[in-house]
C-alpha positions as CSV (number, residue, x, y, z in Angstrom):
1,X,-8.1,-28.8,-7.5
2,X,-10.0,-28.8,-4.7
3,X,-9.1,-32.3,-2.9
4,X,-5.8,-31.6,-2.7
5,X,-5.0,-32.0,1.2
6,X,-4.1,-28.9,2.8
7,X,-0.9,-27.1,3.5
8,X,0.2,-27.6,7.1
9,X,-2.3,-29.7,8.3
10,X,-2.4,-33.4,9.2
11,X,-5.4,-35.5,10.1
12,X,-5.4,-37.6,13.4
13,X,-6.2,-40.7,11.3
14,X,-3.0,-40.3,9.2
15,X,-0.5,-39.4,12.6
16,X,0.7,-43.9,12.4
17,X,2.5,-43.2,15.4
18,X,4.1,-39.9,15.0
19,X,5.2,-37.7,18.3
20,X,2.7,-34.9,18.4
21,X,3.8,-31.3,20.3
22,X,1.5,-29.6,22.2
23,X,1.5,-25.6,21.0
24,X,0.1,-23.2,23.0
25,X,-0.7,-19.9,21.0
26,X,-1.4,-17.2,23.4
27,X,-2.2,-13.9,24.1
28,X,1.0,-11.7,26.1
29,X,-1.1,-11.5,29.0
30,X,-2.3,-14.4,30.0
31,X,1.1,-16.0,29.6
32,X,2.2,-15.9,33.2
33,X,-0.8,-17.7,34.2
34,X,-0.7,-20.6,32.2
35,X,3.0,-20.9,32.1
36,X,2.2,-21.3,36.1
37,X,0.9,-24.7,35.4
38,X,3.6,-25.9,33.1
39,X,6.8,-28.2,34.4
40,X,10.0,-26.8,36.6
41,X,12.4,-27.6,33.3
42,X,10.0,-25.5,30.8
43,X,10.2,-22.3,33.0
44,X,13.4,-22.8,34.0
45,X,14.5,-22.8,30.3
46,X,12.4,-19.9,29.5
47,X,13.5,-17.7,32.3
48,X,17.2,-18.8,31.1
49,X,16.7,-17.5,27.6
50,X,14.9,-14.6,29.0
51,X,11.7,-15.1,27.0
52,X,9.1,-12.0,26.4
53,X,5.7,-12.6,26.0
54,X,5.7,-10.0,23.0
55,X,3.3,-11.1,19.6
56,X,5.6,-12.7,17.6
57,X,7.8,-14.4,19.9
58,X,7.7,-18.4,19.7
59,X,9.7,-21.1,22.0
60,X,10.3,-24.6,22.5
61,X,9.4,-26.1,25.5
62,X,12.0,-28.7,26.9
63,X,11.1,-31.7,29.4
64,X,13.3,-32.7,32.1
65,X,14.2,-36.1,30.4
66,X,15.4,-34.2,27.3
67,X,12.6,-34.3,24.7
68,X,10.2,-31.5,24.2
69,X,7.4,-30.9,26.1
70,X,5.7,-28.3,23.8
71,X,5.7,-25.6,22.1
72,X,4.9,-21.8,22.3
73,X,3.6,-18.9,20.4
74,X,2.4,-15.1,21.2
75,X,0.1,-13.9,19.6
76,X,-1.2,-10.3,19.5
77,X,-4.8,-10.8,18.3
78,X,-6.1,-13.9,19.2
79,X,-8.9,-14.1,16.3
80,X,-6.2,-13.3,13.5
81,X,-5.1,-16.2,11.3
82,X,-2.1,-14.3,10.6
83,X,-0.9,-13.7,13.9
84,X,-1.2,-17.2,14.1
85,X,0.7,-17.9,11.0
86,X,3.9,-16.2,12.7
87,X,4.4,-19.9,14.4
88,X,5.1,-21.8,11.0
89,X,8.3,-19.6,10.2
90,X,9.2,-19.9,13.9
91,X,9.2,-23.4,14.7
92,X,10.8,-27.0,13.6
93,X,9.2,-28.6,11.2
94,X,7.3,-31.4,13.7
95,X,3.7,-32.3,14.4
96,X,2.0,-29.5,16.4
97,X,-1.3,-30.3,18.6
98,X,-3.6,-27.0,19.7
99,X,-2.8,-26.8,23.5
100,X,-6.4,-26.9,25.8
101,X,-5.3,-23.7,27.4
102,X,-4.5,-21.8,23.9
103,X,-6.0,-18.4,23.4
104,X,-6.2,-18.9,19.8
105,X,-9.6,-21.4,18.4
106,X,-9.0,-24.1,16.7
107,X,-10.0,-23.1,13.3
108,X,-7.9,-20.0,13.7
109,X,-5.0,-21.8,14.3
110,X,-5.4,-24.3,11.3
111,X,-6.3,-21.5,9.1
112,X,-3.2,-19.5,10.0
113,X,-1.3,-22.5,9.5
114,X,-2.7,-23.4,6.3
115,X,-2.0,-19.9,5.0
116,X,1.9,-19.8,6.1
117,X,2.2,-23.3,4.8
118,X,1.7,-22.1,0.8
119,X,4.6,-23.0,-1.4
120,X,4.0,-22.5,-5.3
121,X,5.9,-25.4,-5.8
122,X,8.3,-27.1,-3.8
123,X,11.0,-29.0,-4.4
124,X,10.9,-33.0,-3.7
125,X,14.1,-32.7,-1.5
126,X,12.4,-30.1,0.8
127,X,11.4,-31.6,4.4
128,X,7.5,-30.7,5.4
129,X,7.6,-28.0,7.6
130,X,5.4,-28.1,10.8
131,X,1.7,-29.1,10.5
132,X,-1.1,-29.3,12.4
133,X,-3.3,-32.0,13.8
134,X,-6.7,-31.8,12.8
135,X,-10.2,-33.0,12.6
136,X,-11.7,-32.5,9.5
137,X,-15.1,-33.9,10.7
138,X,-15.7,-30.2,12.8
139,X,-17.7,-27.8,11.1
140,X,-15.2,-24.4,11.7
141,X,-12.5,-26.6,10.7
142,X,-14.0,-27.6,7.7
143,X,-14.8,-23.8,6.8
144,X,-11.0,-23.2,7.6
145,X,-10.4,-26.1,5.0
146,X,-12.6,-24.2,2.4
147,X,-10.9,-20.9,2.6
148,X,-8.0,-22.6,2.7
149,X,-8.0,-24.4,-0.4
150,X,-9.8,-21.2,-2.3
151,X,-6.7,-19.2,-1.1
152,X,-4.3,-21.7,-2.3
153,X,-6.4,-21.6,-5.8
154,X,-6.1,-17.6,-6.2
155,X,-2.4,-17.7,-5.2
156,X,-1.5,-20.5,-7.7
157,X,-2.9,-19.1,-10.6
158,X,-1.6,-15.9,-10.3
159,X,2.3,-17.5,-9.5
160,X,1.7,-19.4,-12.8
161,X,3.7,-17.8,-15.4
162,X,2.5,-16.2,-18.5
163,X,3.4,-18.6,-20.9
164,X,1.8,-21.4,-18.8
165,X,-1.7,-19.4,-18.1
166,X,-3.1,-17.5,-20.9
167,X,-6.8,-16.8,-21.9
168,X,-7.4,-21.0,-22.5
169,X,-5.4,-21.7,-19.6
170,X,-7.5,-19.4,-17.5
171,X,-10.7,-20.7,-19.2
172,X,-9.8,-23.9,-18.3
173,X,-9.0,-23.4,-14.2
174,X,-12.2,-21.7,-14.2
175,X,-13.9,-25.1,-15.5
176,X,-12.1,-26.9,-13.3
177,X,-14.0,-25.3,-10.6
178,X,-17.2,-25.3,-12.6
179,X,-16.9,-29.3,-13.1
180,X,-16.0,-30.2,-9.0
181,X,-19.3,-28.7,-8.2
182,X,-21.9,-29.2,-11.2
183,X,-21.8,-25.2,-12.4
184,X,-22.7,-24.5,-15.8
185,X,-20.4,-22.6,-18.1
186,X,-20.4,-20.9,-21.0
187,X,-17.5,-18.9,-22.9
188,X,-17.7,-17.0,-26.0
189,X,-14.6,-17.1,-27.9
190,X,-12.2,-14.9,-30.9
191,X,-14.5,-13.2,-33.3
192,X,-17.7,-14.5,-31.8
193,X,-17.1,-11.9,-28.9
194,X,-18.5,-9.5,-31.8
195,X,-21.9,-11.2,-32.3
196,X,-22.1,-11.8,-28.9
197,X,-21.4,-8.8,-28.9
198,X,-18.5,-8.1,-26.3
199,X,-16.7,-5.5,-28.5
200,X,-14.2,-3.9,-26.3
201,X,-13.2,-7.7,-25.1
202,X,-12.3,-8.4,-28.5
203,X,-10.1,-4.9,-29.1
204,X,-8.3,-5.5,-25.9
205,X,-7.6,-9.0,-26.7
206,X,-7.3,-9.2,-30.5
207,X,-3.9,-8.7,-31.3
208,X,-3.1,-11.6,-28.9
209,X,-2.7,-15.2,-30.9
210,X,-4.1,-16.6,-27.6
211,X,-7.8,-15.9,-29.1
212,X,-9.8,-13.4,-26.1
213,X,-13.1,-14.8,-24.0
214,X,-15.9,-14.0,-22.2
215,X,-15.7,-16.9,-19.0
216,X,-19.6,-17.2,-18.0
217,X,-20.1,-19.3,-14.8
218,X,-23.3,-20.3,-13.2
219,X,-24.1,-22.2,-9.9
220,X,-26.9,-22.4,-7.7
221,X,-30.6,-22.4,-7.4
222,X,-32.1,-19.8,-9.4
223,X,-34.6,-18.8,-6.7
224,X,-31.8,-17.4,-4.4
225,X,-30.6,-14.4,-4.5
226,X,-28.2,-13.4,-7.4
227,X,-24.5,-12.8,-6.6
228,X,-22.6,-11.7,-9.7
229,X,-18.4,-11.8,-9.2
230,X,-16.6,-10.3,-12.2
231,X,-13.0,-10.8,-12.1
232,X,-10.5,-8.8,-14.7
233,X,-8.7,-11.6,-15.9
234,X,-5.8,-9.7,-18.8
235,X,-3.3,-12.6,-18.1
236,X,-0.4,-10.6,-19.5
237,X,-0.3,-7.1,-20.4
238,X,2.4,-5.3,-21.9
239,X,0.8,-2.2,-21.9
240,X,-0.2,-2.4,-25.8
241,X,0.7,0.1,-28.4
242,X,1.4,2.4,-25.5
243,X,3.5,-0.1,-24.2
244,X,5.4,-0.3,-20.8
245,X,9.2,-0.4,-19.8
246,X,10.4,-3.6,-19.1
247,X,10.7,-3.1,-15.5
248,X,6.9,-2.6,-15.1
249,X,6.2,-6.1,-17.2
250,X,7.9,-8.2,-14.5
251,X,4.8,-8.6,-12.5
252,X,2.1,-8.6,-15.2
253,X,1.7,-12.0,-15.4
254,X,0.0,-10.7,-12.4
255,X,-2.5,-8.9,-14.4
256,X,-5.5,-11.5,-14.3
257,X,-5.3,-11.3,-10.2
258,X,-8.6,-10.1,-10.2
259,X,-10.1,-13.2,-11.7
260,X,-8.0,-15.2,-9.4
261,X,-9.9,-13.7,-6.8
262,X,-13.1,-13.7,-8.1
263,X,-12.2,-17.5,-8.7
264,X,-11.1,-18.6,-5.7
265,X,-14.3,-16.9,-3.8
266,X,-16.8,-18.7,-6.2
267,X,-15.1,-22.1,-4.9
268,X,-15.5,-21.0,-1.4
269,X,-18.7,-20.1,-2.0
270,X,-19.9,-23.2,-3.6
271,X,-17.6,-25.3,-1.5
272,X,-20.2,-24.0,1.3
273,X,-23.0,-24.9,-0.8
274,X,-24.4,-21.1,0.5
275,X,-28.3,-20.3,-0.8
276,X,-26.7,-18.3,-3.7
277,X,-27.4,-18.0,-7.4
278,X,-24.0,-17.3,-8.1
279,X,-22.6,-16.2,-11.5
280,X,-18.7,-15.5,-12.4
281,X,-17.9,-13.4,-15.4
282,X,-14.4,-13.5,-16.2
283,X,-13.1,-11.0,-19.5
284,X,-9.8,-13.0,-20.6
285,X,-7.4,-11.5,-22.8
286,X,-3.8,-11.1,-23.2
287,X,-3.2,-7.4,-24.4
288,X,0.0,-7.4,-26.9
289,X,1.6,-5.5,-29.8
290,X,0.7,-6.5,-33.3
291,X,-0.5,-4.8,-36.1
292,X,-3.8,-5.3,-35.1
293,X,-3.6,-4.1,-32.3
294,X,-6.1,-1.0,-31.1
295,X,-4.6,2.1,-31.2
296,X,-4.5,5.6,-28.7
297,X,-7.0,7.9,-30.1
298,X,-9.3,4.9,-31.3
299,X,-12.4,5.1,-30.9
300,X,-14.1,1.5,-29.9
301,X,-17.8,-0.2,-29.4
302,X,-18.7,-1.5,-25.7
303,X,-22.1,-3.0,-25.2
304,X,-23.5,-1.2,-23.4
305,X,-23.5,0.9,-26.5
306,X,-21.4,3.9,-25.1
307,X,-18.7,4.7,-27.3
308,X,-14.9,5.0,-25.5
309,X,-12.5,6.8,-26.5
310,X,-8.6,4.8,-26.4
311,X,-6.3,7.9,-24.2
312,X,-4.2,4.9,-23.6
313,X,-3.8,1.6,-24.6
314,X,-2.2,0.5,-21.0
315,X,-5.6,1.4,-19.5
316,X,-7.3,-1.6,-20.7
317,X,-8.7,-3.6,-17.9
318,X,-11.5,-1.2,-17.5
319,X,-12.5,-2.2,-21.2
320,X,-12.6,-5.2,-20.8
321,X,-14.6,-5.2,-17.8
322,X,-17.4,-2.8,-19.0
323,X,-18.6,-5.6,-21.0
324,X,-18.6,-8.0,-18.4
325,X,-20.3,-5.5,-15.9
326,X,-22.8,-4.4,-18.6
327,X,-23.6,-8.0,-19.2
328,X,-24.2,-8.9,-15.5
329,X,-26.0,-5.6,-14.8
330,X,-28.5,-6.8,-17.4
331,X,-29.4,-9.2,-15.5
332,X,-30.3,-7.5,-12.3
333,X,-28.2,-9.4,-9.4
334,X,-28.6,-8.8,-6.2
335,X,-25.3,-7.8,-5.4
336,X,-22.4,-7.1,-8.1
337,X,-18.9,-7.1,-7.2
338,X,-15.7,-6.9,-9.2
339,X,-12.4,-6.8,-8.7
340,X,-9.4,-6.0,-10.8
341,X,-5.6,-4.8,-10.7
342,X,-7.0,-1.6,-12.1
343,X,-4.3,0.9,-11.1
344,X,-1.3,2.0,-10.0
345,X,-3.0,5.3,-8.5
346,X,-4.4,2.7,-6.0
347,X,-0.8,1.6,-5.2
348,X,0.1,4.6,-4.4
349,X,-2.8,5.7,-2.0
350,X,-2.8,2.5,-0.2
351,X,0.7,-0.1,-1.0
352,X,0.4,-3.2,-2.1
353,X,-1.2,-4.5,1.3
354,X,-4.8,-1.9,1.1
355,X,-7.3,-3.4,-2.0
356,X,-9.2,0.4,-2.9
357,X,-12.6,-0.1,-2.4
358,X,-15.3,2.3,-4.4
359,X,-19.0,1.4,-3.6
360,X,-22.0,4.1,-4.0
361,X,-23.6,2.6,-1.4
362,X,-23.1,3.1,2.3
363,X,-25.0,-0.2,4.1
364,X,-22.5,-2.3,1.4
365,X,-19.5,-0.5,2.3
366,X,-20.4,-0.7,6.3
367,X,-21.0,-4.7,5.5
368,X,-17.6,-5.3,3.8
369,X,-15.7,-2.9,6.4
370,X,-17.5,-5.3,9.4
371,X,-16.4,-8.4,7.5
372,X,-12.8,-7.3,6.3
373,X,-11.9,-6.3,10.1
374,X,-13.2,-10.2,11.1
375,X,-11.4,-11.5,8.3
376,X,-8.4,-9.6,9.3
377,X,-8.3,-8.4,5.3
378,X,-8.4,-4.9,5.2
379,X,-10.2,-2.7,2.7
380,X,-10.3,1.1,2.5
381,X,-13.2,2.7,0.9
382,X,-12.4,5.7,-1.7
383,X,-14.9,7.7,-2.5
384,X,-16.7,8.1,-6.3
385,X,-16.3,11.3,-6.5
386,X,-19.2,11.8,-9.1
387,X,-17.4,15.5,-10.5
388,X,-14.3,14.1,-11.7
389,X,-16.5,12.5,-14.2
390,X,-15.5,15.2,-16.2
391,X,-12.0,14.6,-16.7
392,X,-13.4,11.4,-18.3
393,X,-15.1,13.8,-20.9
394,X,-14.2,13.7,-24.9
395,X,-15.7,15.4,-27.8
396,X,-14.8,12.2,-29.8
397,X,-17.2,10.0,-28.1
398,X,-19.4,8.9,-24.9
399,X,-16.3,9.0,-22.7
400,X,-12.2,8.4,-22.6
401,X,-10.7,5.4,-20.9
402,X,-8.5,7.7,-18.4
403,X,-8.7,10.7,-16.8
404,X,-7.3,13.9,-18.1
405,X,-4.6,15.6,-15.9
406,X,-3.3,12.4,-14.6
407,X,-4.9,12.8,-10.8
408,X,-7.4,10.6,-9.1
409,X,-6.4,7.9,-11.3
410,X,-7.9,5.3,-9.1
411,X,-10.9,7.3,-8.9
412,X,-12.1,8.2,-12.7
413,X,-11.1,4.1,-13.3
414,X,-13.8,3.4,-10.5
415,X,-15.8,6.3,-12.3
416,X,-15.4,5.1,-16.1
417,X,-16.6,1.1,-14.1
418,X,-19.7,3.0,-12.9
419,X,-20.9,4.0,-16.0
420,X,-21.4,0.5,-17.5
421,X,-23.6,-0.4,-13.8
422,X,-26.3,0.9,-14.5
423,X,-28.5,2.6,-11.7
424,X,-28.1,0.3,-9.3
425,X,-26.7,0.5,-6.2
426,X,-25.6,-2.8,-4.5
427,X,-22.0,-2.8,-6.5
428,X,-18.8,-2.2,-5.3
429,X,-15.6,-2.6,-7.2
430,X,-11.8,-3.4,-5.4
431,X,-9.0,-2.3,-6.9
432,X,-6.4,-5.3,-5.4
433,X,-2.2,-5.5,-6.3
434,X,-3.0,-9.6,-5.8
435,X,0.5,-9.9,-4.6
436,X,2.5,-10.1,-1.9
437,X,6.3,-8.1,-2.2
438,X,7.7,-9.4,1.3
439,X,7.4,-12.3,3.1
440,X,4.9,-11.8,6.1
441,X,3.0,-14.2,8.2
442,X,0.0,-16.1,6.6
443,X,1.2,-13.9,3.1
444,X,4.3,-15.3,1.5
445,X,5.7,-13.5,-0.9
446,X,4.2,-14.1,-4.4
447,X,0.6,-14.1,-6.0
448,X,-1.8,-13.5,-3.3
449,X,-6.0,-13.7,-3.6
450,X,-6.1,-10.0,-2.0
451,X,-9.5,-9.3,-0.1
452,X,-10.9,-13.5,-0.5
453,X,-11.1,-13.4,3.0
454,X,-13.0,-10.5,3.6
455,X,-15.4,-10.6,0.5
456,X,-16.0,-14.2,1.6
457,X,-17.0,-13.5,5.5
458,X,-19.5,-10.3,3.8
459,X,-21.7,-12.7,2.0
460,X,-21.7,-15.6,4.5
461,X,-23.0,-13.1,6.9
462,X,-25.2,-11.4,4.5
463,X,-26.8,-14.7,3.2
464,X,-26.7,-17.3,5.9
465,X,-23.3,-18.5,6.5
């Protein structure tokens, strides 16, 4: 899973010959400059097809005896992967060299290519598109390698369809990961999530005949700090009892994206052997329609020991993850972070391309608002609003599992997550769609391991990347 060679790249040990293009990705304005330096026949042919410097815009350089002399891209941003990314849709599918004079640093460049390069699965008969020469051997590039490959891990499991990645399947991916770098896991399975106990896992999952879990990873030294990921992994959900049209089903294979993130950081982070004691907690449950199946109006156990009461069945990701917060909160970490595709109410605040972010504390939300604006992998912080706690409120039991009125939907979710935290404060929850509708560069359209990037770069920085 994780030696897999990477997607648009190609090592200079493996080129056996092959013509390599030099591409020079730059910035609009230094393009007359540089251009200055290049051969009459490659400005001549661009001032022919009246080329603009504008981002976006890419062009083949011809040579005056006919072949190409390079390649070149504009970028707007020259620290964005994914204004680098625009030059795999643009250009032939040919061997690509970084250009001295580029704008764009190496591992930039490979990233960005690495990210535009995903396919889920492609055909035999398809052609490689462009790559890359590389050198693995350099340290950014082999950081660009690690984010790579964790990126092409969260996409791929949430493209996998339903019937090919349930609760096992999931189980499985996740040791997978555990086994490439000597974590210990631990999962707690069916009717044993009631001893355990993990009783709202168990409602959630228990009408399912692909048995519910509790995913428990561990990695690290256990004199580092503790980082904690929890990762809402329902890997189909048809809503439940309250169940939902057809239409809004088409995605939820979807449904477990948060794991896939969660996933596919833990792999980064281990990958980068950072001084972490890490831990990954991964609920996984399918949430179908049988007759034993829990119910609106139900009143179920969580353990924590609050008692929740069901206001709709299609609101169960937050169950499921209040044991798995409750169980990590126990143990103190450091730092806490989940993430989940919690609500639509998110979706409509911010599209598909904005993960929600909900954090009680300020120096954290600063921290991942640096690293998401290095990572080019925006986050927008919502507040938690502590007096629509209330619409939470029941006179059947501790709390409901959605918000009365129907506002703020995002908000009481992040609310009704808070309440199984504990008091403290380094925890911060992301509310991600984990897919991408449209095509754009570096994000094809499909599964997508929304906010990776950014949740990666705030705990290099924040413990010694």
């Amino acid at each position: 899973m994780t030696d897999r060679p990477v997607d648009g790249w190609i090592h200079r040990g493996d080129l056996d010959g092959a013509a390599v293009v030099p591409l020079w990705a730059l910035v609009g304005d230094r393009f007359d400059a540089v251009s200055e330096t290049w051969p009459a026949a490659a400005r001549a042919w661009l001032a022919a097809t009246k080329f603009v410097a504008k981002p976006g815009r890419s062009a083949l350089l011809p040579a005056a005896e006919g072949g190409l002399f390079g390649a070149l891209h504009i970028v707007a941003d020259p620290t964005s992967p994914f204004d680098a990314a625009g030059a795999v849709a643009a250009l032939p599918g040919v061997v690509y060299e970084r250009a001295d004079q580029s704008d764009v640093a190496p591992d930039v460049l490979a990233l960005g290519f690495a990210l535009a390069s995903y396919r889920f699965r492609t055909s035999d008969d398809q052609g490689p598109g462009p790559r890359l020469v590389v050198d693995p051997t350099e340290a950014r590039i082999a950081r660009s390698a690690r984010l790579a490959a964790a990126m092409r891990l969260g996409r791929d499991l949430v493209n996998e369809p339903a019937n090919r990645l349930g609760p096992a399947e999931l189980q499985a991916a996740v040791e997978a990961v555990a086994g490439s770098f000597g974590a210990e896991i631990t999962t707690t399975v069916g009717d044993e999530l009631l001893d355990a106990p993990f009783p709202a896992v168990h409602a959630v999952g228990r009408a399912s005949p692909r048995a519910p879990r509790l995913i428990d990873l561990r990695w690290g030294d256990p004199a580092h700090p503790k980082v904690t990921l929890v990762g809402k992994g329902v890997c189909f959900d048809t809503g439940g009892l309250d169940i939902k049209p057809s239409s809004a089903m088409l995605l939820m294979k979807k449904d477990m994206g948060g794991a896939a993130v969660m996933l596919a950081l833990a792999q980064a982070l281990m990958a980068a052997a950072l001084p972490l004691r890490l831990r990954l907690l991964v609920p996984a449950v399918e949430n179908a329609v049988a007759g034993n199946a829990f119910r609106p109006g139900d009143v179920i156990a969580t353990r924590k020991g609050l008692e929740v009461e069901i206001g709709n069945t299609d609101a169960e990701g937050r169950l499921v993850l209040a044991d798995a917060l409750t169980l990590a909160d126990e143990e103190e970490p450091d730092l806490l972070l989940d993430a989940a595709t919690l609500t639509g109410a998110a979706r409509v605040a911010l599209g598909a391309e904005i993960p929600a972010l909900f954090t009680p504390d300020d120096e954290l939300a600063a921290a991942l608002a640096e690293a998401a604006a290095e990572a080019h992998d925006p986050l927008w912080r919502l507040p938690l609003h502590q007096p629509y706690r209330r619409l939470l409120d029941t006179k059947t039991a501790d709390l409901n599992n959605v918000g009365s009125g129907g506002l703020a939907g995002a908000i009481t979710a992040a609310l009704f997550l808070r309440c199984f935290v504990g008091e403290a404060r380094r925890w911060a929850h992301l509310d991600v769609y984990a897919h991408n509708p449209n095509d754009r560069p570096g994000r094809p359209k499909g599964g997508e391991a929304t906010a990776m990037l950014a949740l990666y770069r705030m705990l290099e920085r924040r413990y010694g990347g």
